[in-house]
C-alpha positions as CSV (number, residue, x, y, z in Angstrom):
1,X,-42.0,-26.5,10.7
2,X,-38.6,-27.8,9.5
3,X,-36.0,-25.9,8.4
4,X,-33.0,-28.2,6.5
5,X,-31.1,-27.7,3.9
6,X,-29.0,-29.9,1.9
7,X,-26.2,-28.8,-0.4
8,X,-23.4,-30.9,-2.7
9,X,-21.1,-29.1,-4.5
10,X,-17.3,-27.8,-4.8
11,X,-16.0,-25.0,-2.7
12,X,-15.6,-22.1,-5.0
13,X,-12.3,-21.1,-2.8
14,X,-10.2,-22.2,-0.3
15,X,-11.5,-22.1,3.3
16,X,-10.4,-19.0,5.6
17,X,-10.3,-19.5,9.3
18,X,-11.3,-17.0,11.6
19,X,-11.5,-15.9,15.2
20,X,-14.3,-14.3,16.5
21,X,-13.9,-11.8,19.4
22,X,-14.3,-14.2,22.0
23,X,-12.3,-17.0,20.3
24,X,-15.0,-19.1,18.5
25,X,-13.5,-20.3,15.4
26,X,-15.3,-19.6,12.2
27,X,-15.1,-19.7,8.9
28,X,-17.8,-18.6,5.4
29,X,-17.3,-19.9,2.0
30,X,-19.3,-20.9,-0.8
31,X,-20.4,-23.9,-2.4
32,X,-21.3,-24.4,-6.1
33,X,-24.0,-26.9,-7.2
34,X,-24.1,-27.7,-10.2
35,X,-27.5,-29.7,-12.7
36,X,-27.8,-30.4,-15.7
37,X,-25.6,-30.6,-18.6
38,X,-24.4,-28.5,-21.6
39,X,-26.8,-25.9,-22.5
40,X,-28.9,-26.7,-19.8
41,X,-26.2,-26.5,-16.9
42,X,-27.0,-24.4,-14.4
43,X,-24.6,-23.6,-11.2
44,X,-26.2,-22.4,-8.3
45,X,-23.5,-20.3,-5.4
46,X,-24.6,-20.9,-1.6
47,X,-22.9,-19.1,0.6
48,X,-22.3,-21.3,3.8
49,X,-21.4,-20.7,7.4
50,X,-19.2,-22.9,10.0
51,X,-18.4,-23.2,13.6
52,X,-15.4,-24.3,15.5
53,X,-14.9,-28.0,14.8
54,X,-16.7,-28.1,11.4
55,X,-14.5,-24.9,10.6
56,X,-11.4,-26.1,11.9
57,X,-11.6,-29.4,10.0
58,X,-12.7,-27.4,7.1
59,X,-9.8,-25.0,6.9
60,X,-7.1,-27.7,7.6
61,X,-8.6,-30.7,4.9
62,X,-10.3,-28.6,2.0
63,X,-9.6,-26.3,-0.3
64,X,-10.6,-24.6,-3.7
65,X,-12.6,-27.8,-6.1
66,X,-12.9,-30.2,-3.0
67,X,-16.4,-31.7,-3.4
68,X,-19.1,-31.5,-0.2
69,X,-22.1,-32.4,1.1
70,X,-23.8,-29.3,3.6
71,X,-26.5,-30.1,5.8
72,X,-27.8,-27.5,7.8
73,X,-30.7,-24.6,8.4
74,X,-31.3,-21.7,6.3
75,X,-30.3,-18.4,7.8
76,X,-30.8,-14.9,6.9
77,X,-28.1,-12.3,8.3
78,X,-29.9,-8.6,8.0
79,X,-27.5,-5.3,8.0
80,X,-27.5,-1.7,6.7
81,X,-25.4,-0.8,3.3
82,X,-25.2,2.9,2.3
83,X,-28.9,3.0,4.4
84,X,-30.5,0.4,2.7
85,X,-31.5,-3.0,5.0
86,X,-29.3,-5.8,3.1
87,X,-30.6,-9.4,3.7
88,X,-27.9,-12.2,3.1
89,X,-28.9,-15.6,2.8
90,X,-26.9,-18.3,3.9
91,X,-26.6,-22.1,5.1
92,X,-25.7,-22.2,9.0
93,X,-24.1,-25.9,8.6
94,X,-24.3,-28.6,11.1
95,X,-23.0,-31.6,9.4
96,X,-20.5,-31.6,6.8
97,X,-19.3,-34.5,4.5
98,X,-15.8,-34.3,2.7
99,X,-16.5,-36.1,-0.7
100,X,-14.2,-37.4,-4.0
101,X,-11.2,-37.9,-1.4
102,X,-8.4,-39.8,-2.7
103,X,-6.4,-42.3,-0.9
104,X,-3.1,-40.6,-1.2
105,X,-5.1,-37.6,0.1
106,X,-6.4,-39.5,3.2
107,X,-3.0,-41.2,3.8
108,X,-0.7,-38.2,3.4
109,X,-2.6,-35.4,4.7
110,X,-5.1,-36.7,7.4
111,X,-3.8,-39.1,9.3
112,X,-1.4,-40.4,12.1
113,X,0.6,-42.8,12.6
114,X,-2.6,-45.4,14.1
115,X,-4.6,-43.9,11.0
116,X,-7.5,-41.3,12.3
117,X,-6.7,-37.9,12.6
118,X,-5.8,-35.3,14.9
119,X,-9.2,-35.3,16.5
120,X,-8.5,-39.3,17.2
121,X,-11.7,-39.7,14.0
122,X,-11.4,-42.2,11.1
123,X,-9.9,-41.0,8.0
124,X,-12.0,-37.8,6.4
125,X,-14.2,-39.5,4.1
126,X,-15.7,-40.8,7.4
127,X,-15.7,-37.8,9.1
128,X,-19.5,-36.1,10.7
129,X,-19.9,-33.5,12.7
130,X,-22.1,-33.8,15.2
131,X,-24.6,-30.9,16.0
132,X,-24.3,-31.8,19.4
133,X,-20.6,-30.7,19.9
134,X,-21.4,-27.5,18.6
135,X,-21.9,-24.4,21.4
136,X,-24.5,-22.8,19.2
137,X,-27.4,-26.0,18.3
């Protein structure tokens, strides 16, 4: 059985960092995809989760409008509300592309002085997250 999911879109917001209790960084947003056009658009909203690096990077390079690609596995996050069970699902991501970059974006924002950024990568547009780096794959 596979389980992989694949989402392009814009982030509906900007990105909000968090810690978890034991320090993992963390961060949920949503992406909206968008087919078709004029009467016949239609704009899906996935709600997706990341993890330390990917969230990090996230947090610091995007915000609300930046185009992504998602790749990841389809998750479903159960919990009581007002005692009803609630199911939530949501895209646990494991790679994550940062699309329609600009130059001037890349140059001014991301890089240092030898031109990759603070993680020692190529400029963003370039930039993969490995599922092997994170704790939880």
């Amino acid at each position: 059985m596979i389980n992989r999911v694949t989402v392009e879109g814009n982030l509906t917001d900007n990105v909000d960092l968090r810690k978890t209790q034991s320090g993992k960084l963390v961060t949920s947003f949503t992406v909206a995809c968008s087919e078709g056009t004029g009467d016949k658009k239609y704009t899906e909203f996935v709600d997706v989760t990341a993890w330390e690096k990917s969230a990090e990077l996230l947090s610091k390079y995007c915000q609300k409008g930046t185009r992504v690609l998602i790749e990841g596995k389809l998750r479903t996050e159960t919990y009581e509300k007002d005692g009803q069970k609630v199911y939530k699902k949501y895209v646990l991501a494991n790679n994550i592309e940062f699309i329609d970059r600009t130059k001037a974006d890349t140059q001014t924002t991301l890089t240092r002085d030898d031109g990759r950024d603070m993680f020692g990568r190529k400029p963003v547009e370039d930039v993969k997250i490995d599922p092997d780096e994170l704790p939880f794959f």
